[in-house]
C-alpha positions as CSV (number, residue, x, y, z in Angstrom):
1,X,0.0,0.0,0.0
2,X,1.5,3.2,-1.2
3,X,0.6,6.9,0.7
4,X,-1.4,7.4,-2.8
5,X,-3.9,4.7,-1.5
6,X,-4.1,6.8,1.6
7,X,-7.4,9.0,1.8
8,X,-7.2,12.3,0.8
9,X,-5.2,14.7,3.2
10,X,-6.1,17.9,1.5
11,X,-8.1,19.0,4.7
12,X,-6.1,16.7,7.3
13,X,-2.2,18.0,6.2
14,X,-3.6,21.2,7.4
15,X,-4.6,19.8,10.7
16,X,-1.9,20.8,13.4
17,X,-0.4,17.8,14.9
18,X,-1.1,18.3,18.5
19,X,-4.8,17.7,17.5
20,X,-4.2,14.3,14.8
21,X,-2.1,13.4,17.8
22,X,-4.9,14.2,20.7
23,X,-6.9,10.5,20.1
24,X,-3.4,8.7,20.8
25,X,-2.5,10.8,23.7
26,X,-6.2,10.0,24.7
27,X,-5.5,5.9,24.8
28,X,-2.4,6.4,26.6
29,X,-3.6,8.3,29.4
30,X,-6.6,5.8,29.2
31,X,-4.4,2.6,29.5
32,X,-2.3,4.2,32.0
33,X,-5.2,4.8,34.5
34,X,-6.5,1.0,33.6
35,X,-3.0,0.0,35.0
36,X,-2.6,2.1,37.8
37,X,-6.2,1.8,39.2
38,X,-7.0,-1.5,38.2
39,X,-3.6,-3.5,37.4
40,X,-1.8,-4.8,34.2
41,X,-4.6,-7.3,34.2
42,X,-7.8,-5.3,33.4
43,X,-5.9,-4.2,30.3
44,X,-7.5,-7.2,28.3
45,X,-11.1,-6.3,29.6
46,X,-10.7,-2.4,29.5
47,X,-8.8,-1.9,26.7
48,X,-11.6,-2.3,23.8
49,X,-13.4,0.5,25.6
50,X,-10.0,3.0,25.4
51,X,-9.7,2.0,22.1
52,X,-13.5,3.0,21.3
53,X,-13.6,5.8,23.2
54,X,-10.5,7.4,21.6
55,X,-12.4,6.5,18.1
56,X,-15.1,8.4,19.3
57,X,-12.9,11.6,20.0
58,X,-11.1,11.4,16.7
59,X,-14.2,11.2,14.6
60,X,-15.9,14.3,17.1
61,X,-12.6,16.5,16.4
62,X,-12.4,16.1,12.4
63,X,-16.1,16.6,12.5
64,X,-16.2,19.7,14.4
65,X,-13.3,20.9,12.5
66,X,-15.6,19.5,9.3
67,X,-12.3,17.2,8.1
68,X,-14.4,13.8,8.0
69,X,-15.1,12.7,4.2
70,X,-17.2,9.5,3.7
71,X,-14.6,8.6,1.2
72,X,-11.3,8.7,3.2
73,X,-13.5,6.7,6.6
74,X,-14.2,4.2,3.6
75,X,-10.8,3.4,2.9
76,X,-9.7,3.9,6.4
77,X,-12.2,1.0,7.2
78,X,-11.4,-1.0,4.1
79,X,-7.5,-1.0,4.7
80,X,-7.9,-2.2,8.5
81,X,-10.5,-4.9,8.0
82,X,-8.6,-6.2,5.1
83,X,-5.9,-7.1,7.6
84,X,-7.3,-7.4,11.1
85,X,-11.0,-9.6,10.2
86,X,-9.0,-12.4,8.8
87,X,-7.8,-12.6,12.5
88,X,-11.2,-13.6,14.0
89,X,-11.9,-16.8,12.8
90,X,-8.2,-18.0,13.5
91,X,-8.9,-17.0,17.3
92,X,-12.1,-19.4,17.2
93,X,-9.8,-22.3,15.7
94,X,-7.2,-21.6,18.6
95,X,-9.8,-21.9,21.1
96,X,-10.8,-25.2,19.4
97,X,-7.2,-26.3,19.1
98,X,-6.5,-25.8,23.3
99,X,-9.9,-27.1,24.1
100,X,-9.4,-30.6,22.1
101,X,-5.8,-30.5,23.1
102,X,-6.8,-30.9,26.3
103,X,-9.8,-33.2,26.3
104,X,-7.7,-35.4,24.6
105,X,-4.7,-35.7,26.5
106,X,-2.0,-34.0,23.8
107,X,-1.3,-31.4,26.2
108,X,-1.3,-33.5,29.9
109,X,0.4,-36.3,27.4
110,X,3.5,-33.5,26.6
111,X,3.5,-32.7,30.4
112,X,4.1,-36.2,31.2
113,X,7.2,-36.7,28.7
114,X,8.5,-33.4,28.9
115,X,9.1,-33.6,33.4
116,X,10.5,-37.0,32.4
117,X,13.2,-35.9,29.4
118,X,13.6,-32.3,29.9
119,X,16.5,-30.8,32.5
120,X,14.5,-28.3,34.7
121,X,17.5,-25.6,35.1
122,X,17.5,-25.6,31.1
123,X,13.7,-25.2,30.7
124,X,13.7,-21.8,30.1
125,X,16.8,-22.0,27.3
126,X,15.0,-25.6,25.6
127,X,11.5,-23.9,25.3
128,X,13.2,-20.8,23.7
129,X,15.6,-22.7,21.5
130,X,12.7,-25.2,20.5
131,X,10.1,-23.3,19.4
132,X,12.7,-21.1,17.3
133,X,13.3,-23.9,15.4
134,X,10.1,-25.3,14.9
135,X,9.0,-21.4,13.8
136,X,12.2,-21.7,11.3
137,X,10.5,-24.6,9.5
138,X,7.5,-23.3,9.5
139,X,7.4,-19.8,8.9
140,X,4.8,-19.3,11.8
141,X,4.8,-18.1,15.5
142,X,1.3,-18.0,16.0
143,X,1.0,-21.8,15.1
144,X,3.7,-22.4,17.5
145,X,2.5,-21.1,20.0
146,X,-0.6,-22.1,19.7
147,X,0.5,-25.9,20.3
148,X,3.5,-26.5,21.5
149,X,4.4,-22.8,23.4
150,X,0.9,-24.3,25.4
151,X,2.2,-27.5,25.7
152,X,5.4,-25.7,27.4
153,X,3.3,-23.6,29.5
154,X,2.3,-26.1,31.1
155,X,5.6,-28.3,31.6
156,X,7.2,-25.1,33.3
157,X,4.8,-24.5,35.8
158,X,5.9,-28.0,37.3
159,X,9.4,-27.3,37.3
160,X,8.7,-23.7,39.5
161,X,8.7,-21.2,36.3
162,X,6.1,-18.4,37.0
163,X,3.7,-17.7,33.8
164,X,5.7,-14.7,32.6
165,X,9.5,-16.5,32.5
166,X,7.4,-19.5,30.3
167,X,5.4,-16.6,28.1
168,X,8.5,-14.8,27.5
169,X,11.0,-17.8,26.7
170,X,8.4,-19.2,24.4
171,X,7.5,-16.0,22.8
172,X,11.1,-14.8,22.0
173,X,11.9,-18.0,20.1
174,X,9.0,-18.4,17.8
175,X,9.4,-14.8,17.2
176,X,13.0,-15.1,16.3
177,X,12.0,-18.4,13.8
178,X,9.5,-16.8,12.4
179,X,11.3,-13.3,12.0
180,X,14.1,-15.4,10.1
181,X,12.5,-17.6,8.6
182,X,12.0,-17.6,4.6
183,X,8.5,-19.1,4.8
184,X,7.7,-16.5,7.2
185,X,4.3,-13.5,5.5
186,X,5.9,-10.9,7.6
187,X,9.2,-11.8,6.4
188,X,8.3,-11.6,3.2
189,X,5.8,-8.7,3.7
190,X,8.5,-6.5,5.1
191,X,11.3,-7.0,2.8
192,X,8.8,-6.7,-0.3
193,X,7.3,-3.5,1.3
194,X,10.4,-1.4,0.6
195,X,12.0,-4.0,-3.0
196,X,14.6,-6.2,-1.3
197,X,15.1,-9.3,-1.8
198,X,14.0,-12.0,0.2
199,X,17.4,-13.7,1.2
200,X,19.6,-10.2,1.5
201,X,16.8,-9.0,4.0
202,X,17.8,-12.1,5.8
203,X,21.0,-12.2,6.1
204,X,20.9,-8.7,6.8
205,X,18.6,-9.8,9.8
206,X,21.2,-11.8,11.6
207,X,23.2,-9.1,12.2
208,X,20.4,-7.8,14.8
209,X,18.5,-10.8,15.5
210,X,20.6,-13.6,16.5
211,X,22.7,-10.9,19.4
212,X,19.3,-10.0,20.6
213,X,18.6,-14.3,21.1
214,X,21.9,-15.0,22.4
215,X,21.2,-12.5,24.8
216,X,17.6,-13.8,25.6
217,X,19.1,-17.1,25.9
218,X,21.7,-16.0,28.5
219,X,18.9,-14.3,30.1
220,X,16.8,-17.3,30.5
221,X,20.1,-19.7,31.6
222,X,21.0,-17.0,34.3
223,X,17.4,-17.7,35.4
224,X,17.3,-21.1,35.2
225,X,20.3,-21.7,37.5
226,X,19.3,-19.6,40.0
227,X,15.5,-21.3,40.5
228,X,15.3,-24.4,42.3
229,X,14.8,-27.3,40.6
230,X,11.3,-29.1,41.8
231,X,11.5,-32.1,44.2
232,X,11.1,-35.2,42.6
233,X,8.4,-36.4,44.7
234,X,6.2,-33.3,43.4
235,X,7.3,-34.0,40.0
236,X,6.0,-37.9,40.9
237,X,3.1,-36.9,42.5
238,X,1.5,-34.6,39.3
239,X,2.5,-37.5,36.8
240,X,0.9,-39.9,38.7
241,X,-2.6,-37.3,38.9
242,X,-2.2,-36.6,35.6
243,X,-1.8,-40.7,34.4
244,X,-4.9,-41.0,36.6
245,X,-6.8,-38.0,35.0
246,X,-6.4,-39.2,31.4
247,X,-4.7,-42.4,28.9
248,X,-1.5,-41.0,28.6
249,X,0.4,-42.5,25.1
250,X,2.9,-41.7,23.1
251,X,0.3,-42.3,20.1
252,X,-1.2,-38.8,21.1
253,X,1.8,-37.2,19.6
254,X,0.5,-38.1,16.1
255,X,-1.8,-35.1,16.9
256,X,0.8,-32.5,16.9
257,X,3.0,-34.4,14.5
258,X,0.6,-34.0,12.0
259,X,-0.4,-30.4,13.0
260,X,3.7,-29.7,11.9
261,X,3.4,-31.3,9.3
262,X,0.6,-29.6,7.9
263,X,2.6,-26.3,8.7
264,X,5.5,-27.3,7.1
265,X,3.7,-28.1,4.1
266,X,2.3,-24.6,3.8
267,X,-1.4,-25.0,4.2
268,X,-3.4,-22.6,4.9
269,X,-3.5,-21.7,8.6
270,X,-7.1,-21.5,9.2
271,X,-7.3,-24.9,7.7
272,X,-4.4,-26.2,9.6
273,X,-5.6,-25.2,13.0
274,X,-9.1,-26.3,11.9
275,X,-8.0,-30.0,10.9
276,X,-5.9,-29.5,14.5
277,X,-8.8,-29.5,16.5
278,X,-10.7,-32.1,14.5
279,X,-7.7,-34.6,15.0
280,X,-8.0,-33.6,18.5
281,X,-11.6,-34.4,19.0
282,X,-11.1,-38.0,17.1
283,X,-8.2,-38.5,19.4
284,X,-10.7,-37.6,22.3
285,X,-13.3,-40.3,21.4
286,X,-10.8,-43.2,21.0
287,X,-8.0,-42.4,23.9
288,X,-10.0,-40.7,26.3
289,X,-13.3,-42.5,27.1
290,X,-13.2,-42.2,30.6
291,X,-14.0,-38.5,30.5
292,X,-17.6,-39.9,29.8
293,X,-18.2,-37.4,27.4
294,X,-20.6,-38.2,24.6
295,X,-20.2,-35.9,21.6
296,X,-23.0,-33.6,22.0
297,X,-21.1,-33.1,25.1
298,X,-17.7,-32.6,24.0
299,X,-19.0,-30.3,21.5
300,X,-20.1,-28.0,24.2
301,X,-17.1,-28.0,26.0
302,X,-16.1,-26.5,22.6
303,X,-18.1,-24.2,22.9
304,X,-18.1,-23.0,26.6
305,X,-14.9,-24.8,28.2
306,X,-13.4,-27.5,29.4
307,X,-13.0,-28.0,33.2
308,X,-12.4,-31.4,35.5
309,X,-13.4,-31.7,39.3
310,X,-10.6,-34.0,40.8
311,X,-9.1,-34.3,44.1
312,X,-5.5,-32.4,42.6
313,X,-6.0,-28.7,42.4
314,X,-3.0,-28.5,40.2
315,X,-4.7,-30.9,38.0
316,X,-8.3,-28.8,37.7
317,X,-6.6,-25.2,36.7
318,X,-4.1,-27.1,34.2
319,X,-6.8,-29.2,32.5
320,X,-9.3,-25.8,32.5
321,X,-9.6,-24.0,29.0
322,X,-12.2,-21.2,28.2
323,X,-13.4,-22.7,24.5
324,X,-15.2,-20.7,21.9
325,X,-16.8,-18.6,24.3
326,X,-13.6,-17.7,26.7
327,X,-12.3,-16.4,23.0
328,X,-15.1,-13.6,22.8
329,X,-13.3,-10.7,24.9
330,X,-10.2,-11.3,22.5
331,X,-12.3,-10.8,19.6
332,X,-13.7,-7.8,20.9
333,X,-11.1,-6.3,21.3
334,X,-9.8,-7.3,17.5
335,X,-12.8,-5.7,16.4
336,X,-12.3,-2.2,18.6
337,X,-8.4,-1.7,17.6
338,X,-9.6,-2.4,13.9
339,X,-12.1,0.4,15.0
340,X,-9.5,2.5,15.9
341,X,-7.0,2.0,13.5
342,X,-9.9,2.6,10.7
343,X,-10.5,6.1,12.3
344,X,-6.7,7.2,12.2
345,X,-6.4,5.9,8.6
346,X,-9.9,7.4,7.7
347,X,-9.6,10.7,9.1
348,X,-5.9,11.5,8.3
349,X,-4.8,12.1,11.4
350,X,-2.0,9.3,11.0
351,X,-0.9,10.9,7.9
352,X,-0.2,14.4,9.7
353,X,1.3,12.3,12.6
354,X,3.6,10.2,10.0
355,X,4.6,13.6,8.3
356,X,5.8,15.2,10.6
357,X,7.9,12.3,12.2
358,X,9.5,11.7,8.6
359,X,10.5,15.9,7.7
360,X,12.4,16.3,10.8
361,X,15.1,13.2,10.4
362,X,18.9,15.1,9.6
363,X,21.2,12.0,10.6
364,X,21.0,8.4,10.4
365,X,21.0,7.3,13.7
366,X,18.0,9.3,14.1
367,X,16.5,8.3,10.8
368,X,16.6,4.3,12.3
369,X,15.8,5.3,15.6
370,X,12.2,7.4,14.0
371,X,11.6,4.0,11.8
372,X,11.6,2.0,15.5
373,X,9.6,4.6,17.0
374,X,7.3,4.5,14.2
375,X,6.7,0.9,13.8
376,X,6.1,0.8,17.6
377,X,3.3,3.4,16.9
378,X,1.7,2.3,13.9
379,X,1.8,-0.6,16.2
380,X,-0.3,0.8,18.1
381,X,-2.6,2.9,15.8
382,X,-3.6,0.2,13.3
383,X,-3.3,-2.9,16.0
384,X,-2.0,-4.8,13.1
385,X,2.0,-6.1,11.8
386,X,1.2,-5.9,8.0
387,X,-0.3,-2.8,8.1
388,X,2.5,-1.3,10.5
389,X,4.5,-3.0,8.0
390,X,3.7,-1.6,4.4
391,X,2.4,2.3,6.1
392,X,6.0,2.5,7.8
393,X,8.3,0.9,4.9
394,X,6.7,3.6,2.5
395,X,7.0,6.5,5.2
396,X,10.3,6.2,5.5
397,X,11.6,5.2,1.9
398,X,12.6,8.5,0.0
399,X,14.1,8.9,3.2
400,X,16.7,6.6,3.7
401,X,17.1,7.4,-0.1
402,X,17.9,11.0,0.8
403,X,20.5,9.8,3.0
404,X,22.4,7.0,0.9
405,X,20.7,4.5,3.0
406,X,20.3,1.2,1.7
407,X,16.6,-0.3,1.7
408,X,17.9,-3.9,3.0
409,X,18.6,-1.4,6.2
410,X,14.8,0.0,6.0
411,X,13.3,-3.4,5.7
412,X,15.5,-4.7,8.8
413,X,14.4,-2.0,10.5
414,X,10.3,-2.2,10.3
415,X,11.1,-5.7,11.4
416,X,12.8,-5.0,13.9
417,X,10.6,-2.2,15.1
418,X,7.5,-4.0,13.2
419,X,7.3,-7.5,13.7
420,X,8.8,-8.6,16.9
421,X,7.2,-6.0,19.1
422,X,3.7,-6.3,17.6
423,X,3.4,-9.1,20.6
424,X,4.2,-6.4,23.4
425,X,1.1,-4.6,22.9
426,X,-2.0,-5.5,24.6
427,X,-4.5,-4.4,22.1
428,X,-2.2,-5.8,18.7
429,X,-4.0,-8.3,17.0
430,X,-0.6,-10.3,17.8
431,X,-0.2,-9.3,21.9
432,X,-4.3,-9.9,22.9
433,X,-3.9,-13.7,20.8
434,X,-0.7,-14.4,22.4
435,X,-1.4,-13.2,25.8
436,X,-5.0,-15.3,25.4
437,X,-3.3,-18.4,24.4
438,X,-1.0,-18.7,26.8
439,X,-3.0,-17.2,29.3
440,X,-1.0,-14.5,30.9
441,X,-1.7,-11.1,30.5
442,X,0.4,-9.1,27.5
443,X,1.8,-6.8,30.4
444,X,2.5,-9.1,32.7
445,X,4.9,-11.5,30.0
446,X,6.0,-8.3,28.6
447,X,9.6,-8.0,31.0
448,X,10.5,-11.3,30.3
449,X,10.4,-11.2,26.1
450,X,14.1,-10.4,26.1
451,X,14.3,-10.9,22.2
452,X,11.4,-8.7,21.3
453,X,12.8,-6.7,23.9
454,X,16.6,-6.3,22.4
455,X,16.0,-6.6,18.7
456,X,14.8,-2.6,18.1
457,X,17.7,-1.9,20.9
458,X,20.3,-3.9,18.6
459,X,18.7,-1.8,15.1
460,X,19.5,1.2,17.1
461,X,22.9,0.3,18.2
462,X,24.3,-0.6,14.8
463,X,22.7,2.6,13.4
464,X,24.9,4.3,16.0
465,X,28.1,2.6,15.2
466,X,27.3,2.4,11.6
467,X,28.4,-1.7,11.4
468,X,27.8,-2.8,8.0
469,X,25.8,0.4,6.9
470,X,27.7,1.2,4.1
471,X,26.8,4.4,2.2
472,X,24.9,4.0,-1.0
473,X,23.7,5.8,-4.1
474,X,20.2,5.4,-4.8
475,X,19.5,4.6,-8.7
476,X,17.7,7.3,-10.4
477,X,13.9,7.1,-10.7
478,X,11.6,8.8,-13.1
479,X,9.2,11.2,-11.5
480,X,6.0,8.9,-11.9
481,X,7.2,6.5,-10.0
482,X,8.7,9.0,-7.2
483,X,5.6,10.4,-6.6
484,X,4.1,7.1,-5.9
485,X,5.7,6.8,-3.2
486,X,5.2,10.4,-1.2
């Protein structure tokens, strides 16, 4: 999307930016009261109403000033549903997914294996390291997450890891796959937002993103030797509850196997999840018929949760899952930051915002450090990664131009500032899934996401020192094609 499929800013460009800025300053102030009067937790259930709420006073102060068109709220609308809708029915599937996950004794079955094999003072490092790999070969975070990041969730709380150390480890690594990865959309969104190609963009990646995992990983080792391992007898005790509570076999890892394999093979996510949770509910009926569920109600359990009633506490809040229904204040919330996000777009106000970011940059340390900023706020604003992507990777092309900046630099920057830290914000499309998946609260996992964390940091830092920024001379380009691009 070029700034010429923005709507028209005729009216807006004239708009002074303390008032296109006044909605944002709104939802900050908003969220910070949310926090500070009712915790980092009530984000998740107060946040759609910010969002709205700061819609509402956009769209009152371009009417009063008479600077709404019907056109530019149409293409405002049109450019965030495009990429945020898509979103709503994958949340459904990943409530399926952990529901039939659990019902039929993939996840408890993982728990089982994984106090058994893995070394508890590693945890931490082995999550991180194994769902970057498993994000490498399959291009996506969200799917790993979604299965296996729950699977660790679990493991860790066993071996004495609070919620956040688990959310973060997890996190940083399928972010780091997927930001590497060639099969990877943002990938491949952010490096064709700004004409590089696919494997320079990559390689030009490492330079940032394997310092800022190294560092995670040191992080998370640090952390793992200084919390006590779990006495054997507790470990003992939950496996035997858990052996008791459902048929654990190692045939339940065809589940997940095939979910991979689906992944790897590049099938459409919506389908994958979808075929996840059916080969969960089969798995269900034929390992797990002491449940006593009959379909009908295993399909409402679906729908409204999964819970058990034992005589092991731990066992009742690991086995419980929200379903379809525990998904709905997620996809509220979708639907108000697409609401928001339509309102910036629609009314211009991110346009005046943007503008006048991009015409004070002089040096390029500053120049990188705005593209970070930027891709934090559009972050924000459009509560969307491919949007952020394409609107900041045309702001700032003509100039990095201007400066002899390379455009493999631009594109390592938006994902840098883009991609990894679309998960640290509680309203992103990416932060709300993640934080509802793993159940822990976007602000609460935040600290602990030490790769999404350092990557901007280490963009910054080699803009600083100018490592492998070499000084380059854009090619001449006819005025036609300029302009499409301002």
């Amino acid at each position: 999307m070029n700034f010429k499929d923005q709507p028209p800013l005729s009216s807006a460009s004239r708009m002074p930016l303390g008032v296109a800025a006044a909605p944002v300053a709104a939802l900050i102030l908003g969220l910070i009261l949310i926090i500070i009067f009712r915790g980092a937790d009530a984000i998740a259930d107060l946040s759609p109403i910010a969002l709205l709420m700061a819609s509402l006073l956009a769209m009152v102060i371009t009417s009063v000033r008479r600077e709404t068109t019907c056109r530019g709220m149409k293409v405002g609308f049109t450019r965030s549903a495009r990429q945020i809708l898509p979103a709503v029915p994958m949340l459904v599937c990943i409530a399926m997914v952990a529901t039939t996950w659990m019902m039929s004794g993939v996840v408890p079955t993982f728990i089982v294996y994984g106090l058994k094999v893995l070394n508890p003072t590693f945890f931490l490092v082995t999550a991180c390291v194994v769902c970057a790999l498993i994000s490498i070969f399959t291009g996506s975070s969200w799917s790993t997450i979604a299965t296996i990041g729950v699977a660790f969730m679990g493991i860790g709380e066993v071996m004495g890891y609070s919620d956040a150390w688990i959310a973060g480890a997890v996190i940083s690594g399928a972010y780091f796959g997927d930001k590497v990865s060639p099969l990877s959309d943002t990938t491949v969104v952010a490096s064709s937002a700004v004409g590089v190609d696919l494997f320079t963009h990559m390689r030009y990646l490492m330079l940032t993103s394997v310092p800022a995992l190294l560092c995670a990983l040191a992080v998370y080792a640090v952390k793992g030797l200084l919390t006590a391992a779990p006495s054997g007898v507790a470990e003992s005790a939950l496996i035997a509850d858990l052996q008791s509570s459902f048929h654990i076999t190692p045939w339940l890892f065809a589940v997940p196997v095939i979910t991979l394999s689906l992944i790897v093979m590049r099938v459409p996510t919506l389908i994958t999840l979808a075929s996840s949770a059916l080969l969960g509910f089969i798995a269900m009926l034929i390992y797990q018929p002491d449940l006593g569920l009959k379909v009908s109600e295993a399909l409402g359990c679906i729908v409204s949760g999964f819970g058990m009633n034992t005589s092991s506490a731990t066992i009742n809040e690991l086995a419980s899952t929200g379903g379809i229904l525990g998904m709905m204040p997620t996809i509220f919330l979708v639907l108000a930051a697409m609401t928001f996000g339509s309102v910036m777009i629609g009314t211009g106000m991110l346009g005046v915002i943007t503008h006048a970011i991009t015409s004070r940059l002089k040096k390029r340390t500053s120049i990188v450090s705005a593209t970070v900023a930027s891709g934090l706020f559009m972050n924000s604003c459009t509560a969307d990664q491919y949007l952020s992507l394409i609107i900041t990777g045309n702001m700032y092309r003509n100039a990095y131009r201007r400066f002899g900046l390379e455009p493999r630099l631009l594109s390592r920057t938006i994902e840098d500032g883009v991609s990894v830290t679309s998960v640290l914000i509680p309203w992103n499309s990416c932060g709300l899934t993640q934080s509802m998946v793993l159940g822990v609260p976007t602000m609460v996992y935040f600290p602990f996401c030490v790769f999404n964390i350092l990557s901007p940091c280490f963009s910054i830092l080699l803009a600083w020192t100018g490592w492998k920024i070499p000084t380059w001379k854009a090619p001449a380009l006819n005025s036609e094609m300029e302009a499409s691009h301002t």
